[in-house]
N, C-alpha and C positions, 0 to 999 in steps of 0.2 A: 743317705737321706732316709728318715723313718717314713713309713708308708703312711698315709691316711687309711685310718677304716670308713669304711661310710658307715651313716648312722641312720637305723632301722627301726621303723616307728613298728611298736610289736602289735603283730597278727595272730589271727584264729583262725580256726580251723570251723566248719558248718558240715554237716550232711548232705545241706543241699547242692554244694557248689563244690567243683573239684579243686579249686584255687580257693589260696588262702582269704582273706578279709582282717580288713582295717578300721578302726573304730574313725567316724564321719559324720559331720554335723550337718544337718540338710536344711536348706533352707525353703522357703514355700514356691519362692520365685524361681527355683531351679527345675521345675514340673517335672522331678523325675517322680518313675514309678515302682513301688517295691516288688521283689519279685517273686515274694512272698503271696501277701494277699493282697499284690497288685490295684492296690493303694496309692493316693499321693502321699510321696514320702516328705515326712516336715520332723523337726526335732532331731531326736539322740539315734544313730544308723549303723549300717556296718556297708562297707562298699569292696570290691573286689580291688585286690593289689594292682592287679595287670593294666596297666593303662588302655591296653584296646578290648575291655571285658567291661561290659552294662550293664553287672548284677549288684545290686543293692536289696539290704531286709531293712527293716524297722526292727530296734531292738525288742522290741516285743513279740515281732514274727519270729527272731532269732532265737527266744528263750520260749518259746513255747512247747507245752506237755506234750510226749513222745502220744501219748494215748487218755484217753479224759473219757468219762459216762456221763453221757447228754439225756436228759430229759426227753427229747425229743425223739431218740430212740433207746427206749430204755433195757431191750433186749441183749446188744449188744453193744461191747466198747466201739469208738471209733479212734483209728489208728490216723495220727497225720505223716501223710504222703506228700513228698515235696514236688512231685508232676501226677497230673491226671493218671489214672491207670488206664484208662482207653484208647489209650493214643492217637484221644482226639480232647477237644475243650468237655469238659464236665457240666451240667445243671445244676446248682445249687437247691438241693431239696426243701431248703428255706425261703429262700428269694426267688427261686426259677430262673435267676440271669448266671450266663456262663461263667467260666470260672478254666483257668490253664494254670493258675499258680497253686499254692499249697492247698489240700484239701482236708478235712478231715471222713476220713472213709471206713463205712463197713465193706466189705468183700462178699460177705454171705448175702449183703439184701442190694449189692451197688446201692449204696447211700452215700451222701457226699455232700458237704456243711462247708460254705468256704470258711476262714479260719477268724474273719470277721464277724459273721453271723452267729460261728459257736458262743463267743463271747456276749454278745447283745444284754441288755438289762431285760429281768421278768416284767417289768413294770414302769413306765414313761406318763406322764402330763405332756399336756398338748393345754397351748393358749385357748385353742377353741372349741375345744370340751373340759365340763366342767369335774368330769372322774378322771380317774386315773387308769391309763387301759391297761390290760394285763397280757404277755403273750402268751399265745395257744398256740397248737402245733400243727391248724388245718383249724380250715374256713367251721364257723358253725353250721355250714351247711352240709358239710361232708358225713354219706352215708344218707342223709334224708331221701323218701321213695317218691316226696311230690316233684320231683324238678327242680327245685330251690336253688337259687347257683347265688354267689356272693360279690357284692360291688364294692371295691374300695368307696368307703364315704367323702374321701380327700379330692383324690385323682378320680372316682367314676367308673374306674375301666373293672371287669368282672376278672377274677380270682379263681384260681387253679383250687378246687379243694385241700390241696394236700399243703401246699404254703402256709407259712405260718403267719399270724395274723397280730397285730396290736386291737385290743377290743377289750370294749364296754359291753360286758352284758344287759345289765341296767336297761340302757339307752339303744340297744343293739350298734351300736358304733365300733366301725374297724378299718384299719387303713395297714396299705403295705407294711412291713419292717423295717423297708431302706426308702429314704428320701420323701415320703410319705409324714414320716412319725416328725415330730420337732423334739428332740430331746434335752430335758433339763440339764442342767452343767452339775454330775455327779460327783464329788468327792471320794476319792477313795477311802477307805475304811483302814483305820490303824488299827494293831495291834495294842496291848496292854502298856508294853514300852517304845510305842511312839512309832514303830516300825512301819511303813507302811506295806500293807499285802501286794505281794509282787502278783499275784492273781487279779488283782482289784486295781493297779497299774496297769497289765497287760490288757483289760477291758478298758480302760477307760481310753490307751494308747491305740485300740485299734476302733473303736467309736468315734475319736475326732476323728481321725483318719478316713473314717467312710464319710461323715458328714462332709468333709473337707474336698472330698470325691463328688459325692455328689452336687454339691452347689458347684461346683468347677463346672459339672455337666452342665448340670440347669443353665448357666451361665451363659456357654455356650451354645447351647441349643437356641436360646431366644435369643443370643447374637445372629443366629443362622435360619432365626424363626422359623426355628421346626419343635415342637413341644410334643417328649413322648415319654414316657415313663414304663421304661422295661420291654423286652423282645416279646414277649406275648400277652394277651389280651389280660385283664385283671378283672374282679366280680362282686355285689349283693345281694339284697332278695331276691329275684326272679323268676316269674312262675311261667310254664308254657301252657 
């Protein structure tokens, strides 16, 4: 009798994971989490062969650049590391909320962008304001001698100087980066023949992904009627 071979759906291989992966289509209702930039995973995925192994990316966490030059610290590259280097959860220099999954990190300043936030748009519309706010890399109060500390206009809650901020100069108007902002539905940018930018994909694949996150929270939280937006205090004008 001829043997059967079994039939092997093909696998990849990741950096981040010692075991192989399998291409996975994710659904919203499956509330798994990527383990990436530990996101709700929805759409096109990769998920771990091993049937008793809970690692899943977003194909956009799985093709993302070994090392990218951010605006935000223009000194030096920042390299993506697939676990904290502290061997403990990381801060997000952007957002200030922790972070255990990919990160992108300098070493010489411990800087560290989760891999969601590197991507973010420079520029968002909001329904209820009527500019368009632009991000900056730290409150406009940071460095000022009077005292000045900065209030989300959204949420209220006062601002770490060094977070990055969506803001209207104009109007002095600024709100968090995440769950805060309401962001417009972006089109990715084609190329000359039609191509679409896999950079301009990878951004737009990990901004639903957070918005997607975060209303799950908000969701949540006011099923639980607890309303709180981020592990520490957030800020505006403020004079002592």
């Amino acid at each position: 009798m001829a043997s059967r071979i079994p039939f092997n759906r093909p696998s990849v291989r990741h950096p981040s994971h010692n075991h192989p992966l399998r291409v996975f289509k994710a659904c919203r209702e499956n509330e798994i989490i990527c383990s990436g930039c530990e996101l709700e995973l929805a759409g096109q995925a990769f998920k771990c062969t091993k049937s008793d192994c809970d690692y899943f990316l977003h194909k956009s966490c799985f093709d993302l650049p070994r090392e990218i030059n951010h605006k935000s610290h223009s000194d030096h590259p920042l390299t993506l590391l697939h676990s904290s280097p502290y061997g403990q959860p990381y801060t997000c220099d952007a957002c200030g909320e922790y972070g255990s999954g990919f990160t992108y990190n300098c070493s010489k300043c411990q800087y560290d962008v989760h891999v969601g936030c590197a991507f973010i748009p420079e520029t968002v519309k909001r329904e209820d304001h009527e500019h368009q706010l632009t991000l900056i890399y730290s409150t406009p109060c940071k460095g000022r001698e009077d005292g000045a500390t900065f209030i989300c206009d959204v949420c209220k809650e006062i601002m770490s100087d060094h977070l990055w901020v969506y803001y209207c100069k104009e109007c002095d108007f600024g709100t968090h980066v995440h769950s805060c902002p309401v962001y417009e539905d972006h089109e990715p940018k084609k190329r000359g023949g039609g191509e679409t930018s896999s950079e301009a994909l990878r951004m737009q694949s990990l901004m639903v992904a957070r918005d997607e996150l975060a209303a799950m929270r908000i969701r949540n939280k006011i099923k639980n009627s607890i309303i709180q937006f981020g592990d520490e205090p957030k800020y505006k004008w403020v004079y002592d």
